[in-house]
RODO-2510 file (C-alpha; in nm, 4 decimals, decimal comma):
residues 357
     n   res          X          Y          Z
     1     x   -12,9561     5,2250   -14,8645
     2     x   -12,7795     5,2576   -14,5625
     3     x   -13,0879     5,1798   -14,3398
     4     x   -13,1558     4,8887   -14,5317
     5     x   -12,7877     4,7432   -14,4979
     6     x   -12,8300     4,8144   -14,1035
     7     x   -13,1161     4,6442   -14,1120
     8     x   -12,9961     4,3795   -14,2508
     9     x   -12,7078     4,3672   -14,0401
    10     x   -12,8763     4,3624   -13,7173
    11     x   -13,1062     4,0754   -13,8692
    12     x   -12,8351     3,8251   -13,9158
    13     x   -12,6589     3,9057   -13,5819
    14     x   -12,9984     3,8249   -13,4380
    15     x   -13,0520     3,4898   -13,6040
    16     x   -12,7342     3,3770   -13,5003
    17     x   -12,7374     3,4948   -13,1601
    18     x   -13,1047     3,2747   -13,2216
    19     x   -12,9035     2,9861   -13,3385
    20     x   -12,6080     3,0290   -13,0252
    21     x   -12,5080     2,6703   -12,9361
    22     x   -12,5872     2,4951   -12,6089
    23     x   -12,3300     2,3393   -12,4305
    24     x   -12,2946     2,0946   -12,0844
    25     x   -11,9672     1,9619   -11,9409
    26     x   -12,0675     1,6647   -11,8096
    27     x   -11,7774     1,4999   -11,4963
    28     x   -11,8364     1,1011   -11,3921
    29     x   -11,6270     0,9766   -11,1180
    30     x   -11,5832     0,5807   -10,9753
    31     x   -11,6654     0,4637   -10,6311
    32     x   -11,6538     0,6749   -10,3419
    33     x   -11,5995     0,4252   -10,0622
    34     x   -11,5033     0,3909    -9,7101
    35     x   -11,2903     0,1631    -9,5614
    36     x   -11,2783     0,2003    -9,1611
    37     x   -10,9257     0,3530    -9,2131
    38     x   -11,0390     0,6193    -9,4129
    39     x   -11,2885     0,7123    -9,1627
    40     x   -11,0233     0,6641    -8,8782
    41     x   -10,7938     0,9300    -9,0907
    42     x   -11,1295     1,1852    -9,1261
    43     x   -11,1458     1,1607    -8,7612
    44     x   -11,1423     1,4972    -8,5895
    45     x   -11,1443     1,6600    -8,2274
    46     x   -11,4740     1,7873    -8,3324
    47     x   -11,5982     1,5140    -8,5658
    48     x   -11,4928     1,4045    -8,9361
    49     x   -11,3722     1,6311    -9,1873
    50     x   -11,2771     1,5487    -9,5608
    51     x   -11,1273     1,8614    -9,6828
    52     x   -10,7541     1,7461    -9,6952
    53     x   -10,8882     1,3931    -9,9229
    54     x   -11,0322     1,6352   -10,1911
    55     x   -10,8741     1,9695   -10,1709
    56     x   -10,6765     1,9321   -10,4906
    57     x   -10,9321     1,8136   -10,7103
    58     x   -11,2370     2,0760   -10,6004
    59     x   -11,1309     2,2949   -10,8564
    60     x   -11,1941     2,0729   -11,1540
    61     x   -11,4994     1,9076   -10,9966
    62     x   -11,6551     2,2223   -10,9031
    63     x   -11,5992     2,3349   -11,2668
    64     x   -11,8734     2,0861   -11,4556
    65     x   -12,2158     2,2139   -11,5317
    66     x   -12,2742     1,8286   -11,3835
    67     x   -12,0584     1,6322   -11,1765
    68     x   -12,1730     1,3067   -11,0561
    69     x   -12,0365     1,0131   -10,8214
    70     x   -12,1408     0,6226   -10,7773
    71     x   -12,1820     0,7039   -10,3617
    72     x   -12,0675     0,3299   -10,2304
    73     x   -12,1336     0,3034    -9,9371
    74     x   -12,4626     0,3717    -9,6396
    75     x   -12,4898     0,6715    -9,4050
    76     x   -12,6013     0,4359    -9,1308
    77     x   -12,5287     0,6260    -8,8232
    78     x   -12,2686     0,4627    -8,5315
    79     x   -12,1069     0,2447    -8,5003
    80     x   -11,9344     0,3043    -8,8102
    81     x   -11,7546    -0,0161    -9,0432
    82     x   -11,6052    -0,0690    -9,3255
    83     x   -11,5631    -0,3590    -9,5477
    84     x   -11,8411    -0,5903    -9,5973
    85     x   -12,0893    -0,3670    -9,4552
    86     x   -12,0354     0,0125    -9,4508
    87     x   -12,1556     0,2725    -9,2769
    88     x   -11,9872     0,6054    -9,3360
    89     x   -11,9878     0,9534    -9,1128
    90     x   -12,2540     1,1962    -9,2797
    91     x   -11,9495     1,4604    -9,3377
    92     x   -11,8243     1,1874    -9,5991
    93     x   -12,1498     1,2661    -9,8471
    94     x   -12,0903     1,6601    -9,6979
    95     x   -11,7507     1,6664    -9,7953
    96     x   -11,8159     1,4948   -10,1326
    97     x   -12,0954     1,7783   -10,2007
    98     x   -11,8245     2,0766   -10,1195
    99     x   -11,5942     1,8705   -10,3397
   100     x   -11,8476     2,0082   -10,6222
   101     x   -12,0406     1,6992   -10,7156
   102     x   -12,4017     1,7560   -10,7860
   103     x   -12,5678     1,4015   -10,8204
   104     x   -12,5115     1,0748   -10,6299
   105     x   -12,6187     0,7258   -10,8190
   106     x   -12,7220     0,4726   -10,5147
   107     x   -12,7944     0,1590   -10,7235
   108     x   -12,4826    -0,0005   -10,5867
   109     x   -12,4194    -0,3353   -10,3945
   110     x   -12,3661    -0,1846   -10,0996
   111     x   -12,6460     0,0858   -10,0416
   112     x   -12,8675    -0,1604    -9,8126
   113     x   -12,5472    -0,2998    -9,5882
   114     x   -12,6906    -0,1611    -9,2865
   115     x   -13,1100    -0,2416    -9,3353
   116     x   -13,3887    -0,0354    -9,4089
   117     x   -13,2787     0,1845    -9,0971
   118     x   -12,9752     0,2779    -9,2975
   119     x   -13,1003     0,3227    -9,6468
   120     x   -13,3914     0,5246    -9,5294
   121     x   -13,1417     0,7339    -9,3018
   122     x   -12,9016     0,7622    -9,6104
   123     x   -13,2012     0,9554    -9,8221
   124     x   -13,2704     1,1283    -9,5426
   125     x   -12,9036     1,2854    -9,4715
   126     x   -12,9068     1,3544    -9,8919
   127     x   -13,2200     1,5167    -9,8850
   128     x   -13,1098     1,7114    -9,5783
   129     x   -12,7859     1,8439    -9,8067
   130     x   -12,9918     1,9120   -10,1210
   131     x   -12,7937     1,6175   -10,3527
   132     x   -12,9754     1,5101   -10,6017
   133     x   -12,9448     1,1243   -10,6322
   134     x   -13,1416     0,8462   -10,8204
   135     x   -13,1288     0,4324   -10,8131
   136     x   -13,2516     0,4401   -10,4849
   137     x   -13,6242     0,5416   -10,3484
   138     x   -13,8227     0,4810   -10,0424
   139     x   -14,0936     0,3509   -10,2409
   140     x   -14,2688     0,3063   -10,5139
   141     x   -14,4552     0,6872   -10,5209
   142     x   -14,1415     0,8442   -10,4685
   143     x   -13,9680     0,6053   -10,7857
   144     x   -14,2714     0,7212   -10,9606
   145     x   -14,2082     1,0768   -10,8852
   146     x   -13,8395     1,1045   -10,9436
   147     x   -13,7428     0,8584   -11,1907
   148     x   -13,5493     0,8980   -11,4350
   149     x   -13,3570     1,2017   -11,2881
   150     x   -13,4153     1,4683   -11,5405
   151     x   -13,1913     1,7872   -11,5171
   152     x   -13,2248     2,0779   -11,7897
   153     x   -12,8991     2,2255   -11,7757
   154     x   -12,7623     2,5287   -12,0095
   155     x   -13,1172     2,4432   -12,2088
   156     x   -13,0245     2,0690   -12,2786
   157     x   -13,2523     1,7687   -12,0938
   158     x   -13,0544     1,4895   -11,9571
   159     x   -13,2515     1,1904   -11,7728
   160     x   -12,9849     1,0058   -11,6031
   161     x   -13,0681     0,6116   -11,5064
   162     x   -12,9077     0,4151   -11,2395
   163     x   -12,9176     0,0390   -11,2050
   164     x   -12,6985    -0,2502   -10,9887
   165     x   -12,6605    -0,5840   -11,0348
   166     x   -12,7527    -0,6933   -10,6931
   167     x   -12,7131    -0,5557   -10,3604
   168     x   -12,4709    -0,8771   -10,2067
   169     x   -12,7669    -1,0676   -10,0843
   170     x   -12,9440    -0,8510    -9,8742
   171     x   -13,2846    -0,7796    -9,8557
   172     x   -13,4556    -0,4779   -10,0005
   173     x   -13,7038    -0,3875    -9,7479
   174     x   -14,0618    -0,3003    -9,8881
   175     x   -14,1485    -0,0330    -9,9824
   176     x   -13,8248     0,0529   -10,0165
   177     x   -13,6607    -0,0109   -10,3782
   178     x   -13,3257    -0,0224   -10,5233
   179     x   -13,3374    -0,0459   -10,9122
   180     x   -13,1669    -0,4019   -11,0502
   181     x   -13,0607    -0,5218   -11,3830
   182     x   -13,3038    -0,6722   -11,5299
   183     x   -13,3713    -0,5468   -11,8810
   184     x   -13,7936    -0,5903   -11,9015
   185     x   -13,8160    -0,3209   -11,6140
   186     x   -13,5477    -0,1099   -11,7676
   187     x   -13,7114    -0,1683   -12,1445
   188     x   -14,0260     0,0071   -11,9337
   189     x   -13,8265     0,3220   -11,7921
   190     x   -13,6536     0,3948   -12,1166
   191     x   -14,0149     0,4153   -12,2768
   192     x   -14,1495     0,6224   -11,9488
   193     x   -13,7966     0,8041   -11,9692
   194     x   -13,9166     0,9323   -12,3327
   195     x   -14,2091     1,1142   -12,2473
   196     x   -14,0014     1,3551   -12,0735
   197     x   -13,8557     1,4437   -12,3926
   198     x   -13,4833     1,4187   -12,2963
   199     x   -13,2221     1,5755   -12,5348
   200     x   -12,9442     1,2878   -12,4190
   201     x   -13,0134     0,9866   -12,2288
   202     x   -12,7058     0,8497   -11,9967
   203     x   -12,7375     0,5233   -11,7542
   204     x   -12,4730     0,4289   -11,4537
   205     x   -12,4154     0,0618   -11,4519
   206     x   -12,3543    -0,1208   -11,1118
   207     x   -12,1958    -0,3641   -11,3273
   208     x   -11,8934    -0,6315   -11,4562
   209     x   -11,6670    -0,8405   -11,2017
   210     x   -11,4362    -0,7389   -10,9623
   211     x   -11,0579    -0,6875   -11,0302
   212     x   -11,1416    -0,7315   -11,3823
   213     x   -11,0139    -0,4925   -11,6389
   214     x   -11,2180    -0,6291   -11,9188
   215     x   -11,5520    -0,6202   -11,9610
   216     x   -11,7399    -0,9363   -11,9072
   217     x   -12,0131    -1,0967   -12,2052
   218     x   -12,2630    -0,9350   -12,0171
   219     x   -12,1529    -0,6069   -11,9686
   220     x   -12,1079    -0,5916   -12,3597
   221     x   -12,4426    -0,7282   -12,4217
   222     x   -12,6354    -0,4703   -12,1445
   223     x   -12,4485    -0,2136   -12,3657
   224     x   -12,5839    -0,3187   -12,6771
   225     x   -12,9160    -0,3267   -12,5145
   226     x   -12,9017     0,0191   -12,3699
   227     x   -12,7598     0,1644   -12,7094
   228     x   -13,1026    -0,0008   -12,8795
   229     x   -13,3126     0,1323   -12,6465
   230     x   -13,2420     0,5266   -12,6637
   231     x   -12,9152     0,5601   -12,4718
   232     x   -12,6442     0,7167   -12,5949
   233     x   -12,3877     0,7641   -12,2978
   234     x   -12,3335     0,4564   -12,0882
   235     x   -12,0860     0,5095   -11,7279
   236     x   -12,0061     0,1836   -11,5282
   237     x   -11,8797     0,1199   -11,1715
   238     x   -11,7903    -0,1569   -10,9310
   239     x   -11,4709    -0,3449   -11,0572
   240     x   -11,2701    -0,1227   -10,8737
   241     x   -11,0308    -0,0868   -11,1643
   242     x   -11,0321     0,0635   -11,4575
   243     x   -11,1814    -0,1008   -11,7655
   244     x   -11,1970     0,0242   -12,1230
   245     x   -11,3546     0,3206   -12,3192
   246     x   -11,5390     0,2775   -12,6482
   247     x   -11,6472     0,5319   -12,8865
   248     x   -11,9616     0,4243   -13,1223
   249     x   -11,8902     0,6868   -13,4457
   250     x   -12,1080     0,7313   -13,7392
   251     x   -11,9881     0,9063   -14,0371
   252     x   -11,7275     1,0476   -13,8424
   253     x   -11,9530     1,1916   -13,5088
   254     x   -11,9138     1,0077   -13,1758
   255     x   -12,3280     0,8675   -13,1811
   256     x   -12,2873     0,6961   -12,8438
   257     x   -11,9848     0,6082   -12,5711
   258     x   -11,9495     0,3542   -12,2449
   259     x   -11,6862     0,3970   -12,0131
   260     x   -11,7502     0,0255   -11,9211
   261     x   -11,5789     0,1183   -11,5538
   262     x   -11,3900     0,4137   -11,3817
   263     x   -11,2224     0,2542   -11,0997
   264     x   -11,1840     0,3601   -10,7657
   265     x   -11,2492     0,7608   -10,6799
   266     x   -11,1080     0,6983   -10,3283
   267     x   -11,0638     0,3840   -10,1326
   268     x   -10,8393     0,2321    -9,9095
   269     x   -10,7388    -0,0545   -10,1613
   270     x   -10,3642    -0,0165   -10,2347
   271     x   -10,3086    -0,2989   -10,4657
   272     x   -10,2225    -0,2865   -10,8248
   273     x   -10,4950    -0,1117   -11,0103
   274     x   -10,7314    -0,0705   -10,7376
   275     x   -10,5467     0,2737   -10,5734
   276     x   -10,6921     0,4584   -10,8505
   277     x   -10,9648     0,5575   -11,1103
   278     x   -11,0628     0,7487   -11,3878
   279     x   -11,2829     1,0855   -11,4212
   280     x   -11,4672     1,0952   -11,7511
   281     x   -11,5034     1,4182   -11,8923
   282     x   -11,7844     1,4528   -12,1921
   283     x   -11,8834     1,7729   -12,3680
   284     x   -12,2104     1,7793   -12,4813
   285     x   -12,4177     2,0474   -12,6783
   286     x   -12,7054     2,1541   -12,8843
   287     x   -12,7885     2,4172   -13,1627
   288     x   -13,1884     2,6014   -13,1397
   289     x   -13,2289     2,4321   -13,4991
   290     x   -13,0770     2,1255   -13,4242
   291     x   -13,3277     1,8422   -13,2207
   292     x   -13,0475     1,6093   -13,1658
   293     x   -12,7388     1,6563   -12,9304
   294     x   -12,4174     1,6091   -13,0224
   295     x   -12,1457     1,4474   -12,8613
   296     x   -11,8325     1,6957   -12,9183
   297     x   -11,5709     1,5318   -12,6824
   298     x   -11,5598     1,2350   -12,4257
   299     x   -11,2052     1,1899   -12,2645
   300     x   -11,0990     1,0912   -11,8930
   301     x   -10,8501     1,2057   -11,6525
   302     x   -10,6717     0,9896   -11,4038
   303     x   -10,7121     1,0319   -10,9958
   304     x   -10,4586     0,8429   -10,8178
   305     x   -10,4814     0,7794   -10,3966
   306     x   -10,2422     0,9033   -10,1985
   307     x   -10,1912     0,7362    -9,8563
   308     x    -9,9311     0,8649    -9,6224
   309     x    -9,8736     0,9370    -9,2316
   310     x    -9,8574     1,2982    -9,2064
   311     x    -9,7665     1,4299    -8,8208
   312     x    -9,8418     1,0344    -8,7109
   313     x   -10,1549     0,9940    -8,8871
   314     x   -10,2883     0,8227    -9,1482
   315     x   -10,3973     1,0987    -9,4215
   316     x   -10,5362     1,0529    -9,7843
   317     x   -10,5193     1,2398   -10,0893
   318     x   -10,6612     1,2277   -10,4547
   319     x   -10,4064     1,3713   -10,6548
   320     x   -10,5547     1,4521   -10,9998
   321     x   -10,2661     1,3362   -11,2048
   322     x   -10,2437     1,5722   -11,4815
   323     x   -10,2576     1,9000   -11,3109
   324     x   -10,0549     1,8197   -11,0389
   325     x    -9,7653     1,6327   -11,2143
   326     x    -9,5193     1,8770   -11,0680
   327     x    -9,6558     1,9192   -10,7950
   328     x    -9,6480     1,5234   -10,6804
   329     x    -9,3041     1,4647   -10,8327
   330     x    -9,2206     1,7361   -10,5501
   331     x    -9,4005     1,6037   -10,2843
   332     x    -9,4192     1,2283   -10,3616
   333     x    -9,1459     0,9660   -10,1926
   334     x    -8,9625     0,7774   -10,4459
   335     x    -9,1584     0,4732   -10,3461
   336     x    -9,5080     0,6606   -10,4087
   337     x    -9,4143     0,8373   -10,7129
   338     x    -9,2802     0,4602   -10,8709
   339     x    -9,6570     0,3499   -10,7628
   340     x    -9,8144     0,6407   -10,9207
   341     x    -9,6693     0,5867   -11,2592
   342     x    -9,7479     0,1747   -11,2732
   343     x   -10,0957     0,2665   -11,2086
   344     x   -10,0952     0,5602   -11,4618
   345     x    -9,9194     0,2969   -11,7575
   346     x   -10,1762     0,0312   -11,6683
   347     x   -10,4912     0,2478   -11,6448
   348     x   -10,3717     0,4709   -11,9950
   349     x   -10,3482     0,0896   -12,1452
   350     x   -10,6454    -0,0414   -12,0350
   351     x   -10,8890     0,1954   -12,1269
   352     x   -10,7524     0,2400   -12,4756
   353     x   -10,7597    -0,1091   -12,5026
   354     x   -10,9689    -0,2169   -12,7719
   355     x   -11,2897    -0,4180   -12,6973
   356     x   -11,4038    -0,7107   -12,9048
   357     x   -11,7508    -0,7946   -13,0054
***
């Protein structure tokens, strides 16, 4: 009797060890850009470093099964520019990867400001670092080969999608290719995209106007199409503010989310809105007897830029707001502590904003 009850025992421990849930943090952050005064403050004896921009959020970065970026700007060698056509120091995509983020999306308007030199040369440096990036390809074989990005993290399959409205005019250079909006080619890759047999579909939007904290009639209507079409978690870039979050729930479970924009991750814009962004922060998981993944959570956290002169020079500083309340009401002038809270009220009422169909 005893043996049998052991038996027993150890068989339902085992089917629910069997049955153990899978589970992926998933971290989203807004454009990473560089203004020429951002790479005048990086600026070292020895080169550029970008510890002291990301020191204090490395921690929660670094702690996401995924972490992933909208990279906006070109690693085009020297000279080095800013605003309208970048080229950023390789340490910037370095010091991004030792920040803790794990995948770059490239389908931005600015990944071909300095020619096919430039794009090719920014693959090149990301390959070089191991980053694993998608939206941008030298051609058409290496699409072919890499797209969508598929990850299998913690036992879950993720294919991540990357598209751009338009890259400000310039030239793609065959065979180079940068993916656009336009919804017959992306109908095609979400049908290609299900042969891989992803758990969860998500898609980065180069999308909406600038300095625009609504969503436009087309962002709305790209949403509905990518929620039709298989995809279930939707992150959008390039308005350089914040724009709302909506939650899709069926009988109670959140079935799909788009954080239609997250802002600025770091920039040199100062104005109000634009000296800040949003992280979002989804939970994801998966049960052995359970085909479909389930959204648990999908929040955000706010980053705010710090720009000071430290010692005579210009210095800048994500300050995750949250964790580091104290710390910034410490360190923080009255004058940067009053513009740290108007962007906090704004951004908290924009993205719970609701959205009308």
């Amino acid at each position: 009797m005893n043996r049998t009850f052991s038996t027993l025992l150890l068989l339902f421990i085992f089917s629910l060890s069997q049955a153990q849930e899978k589970r992926v943090s998933l971290l989203f952050a807004g454009d990473a850009m560089q203004h020429l005064p951002q790479v005048h403050a990086a600026q070292t004896k020895t080169g550029y470093n970008y510890d002291s921009c990301f020191y204090l959020l490395k921690n929660k970065i670094s702690s996401a099964d995924i972490a992933c970026v909208n990279f906006e700007t070109s690693l085009g060698g020297k000279p080095y520019s800013g605003y309208p056509q970048f080229s950023s120091p390789d340490e910037f995509a370095f010091g991004l990867k030792d920040a803790g983020f794990d995948v770059f999306f490239l389908a931005n308007n600015h990944v071909v400001d300095k020619g096919r030199r430039g794009f090719e040369r920014t693959l090149g440096v990301l390959d070089s670092i191991g980053i694993k990036y998608t939206g941008a390809f030298k051609s058409k074989n290496t699409r072919g080969l890499n797209y969508p990005l598929m990850i299998i993290k913690n036992g879950i399959r993720i294919a991540f999608l990357n598209y751009t409205y338009d890259t400000n005019g310039l030239p793609v250079t065959a065979p180079n290719i940068v993916n656009v909006i336009d919804t017959t080619q992306m109908k095609s890759d979400l049908r290609l995209t299900q042969l891989y047999n992803p758990d969860i579909v998500i898609a980065n939007m180069h999308w909406g106007d600038e300095y625009v904290t609504n969503p436009n009639t087309g962002q709305k209507k790209l949403a509905d199409f990518l929620f039709r079409n298989g995809v279930r978690i939707i992150i959008g870039n390039h308005p350089h503010v914040v724009q709302p979050l909506v939650k899709n729930k069926v009988d109670g479970e959140i079935e799909s989310v788009v954080y239609y924009s997250l802002g600025n991750f770091v920039s040199n814009q100062q104005k109000v809105n634009t000296d800040g962004g949003a992280l979002a922060e989804i939970v994801i998981s998966k049960t052995d007897d359970d085909s479909r993944v389930k959204i648990e959570s999908c929040d955000y956290s706010l980053v705010w830029v710090r720009k000071q002169i430290e010692k005579g020079k210009l210095n800048y500083t994500l300050i995750p707001v949250e964790e580091h309340k104290k710390t910034a009401i410490s360190v923080l002038t009255p004058q940067e502590l009053q513009k740290m809270n108007i962007f906090v009220t704004n951004a908290d009422k924009i993205i719970g904003r609701k959205i009308n169909y």
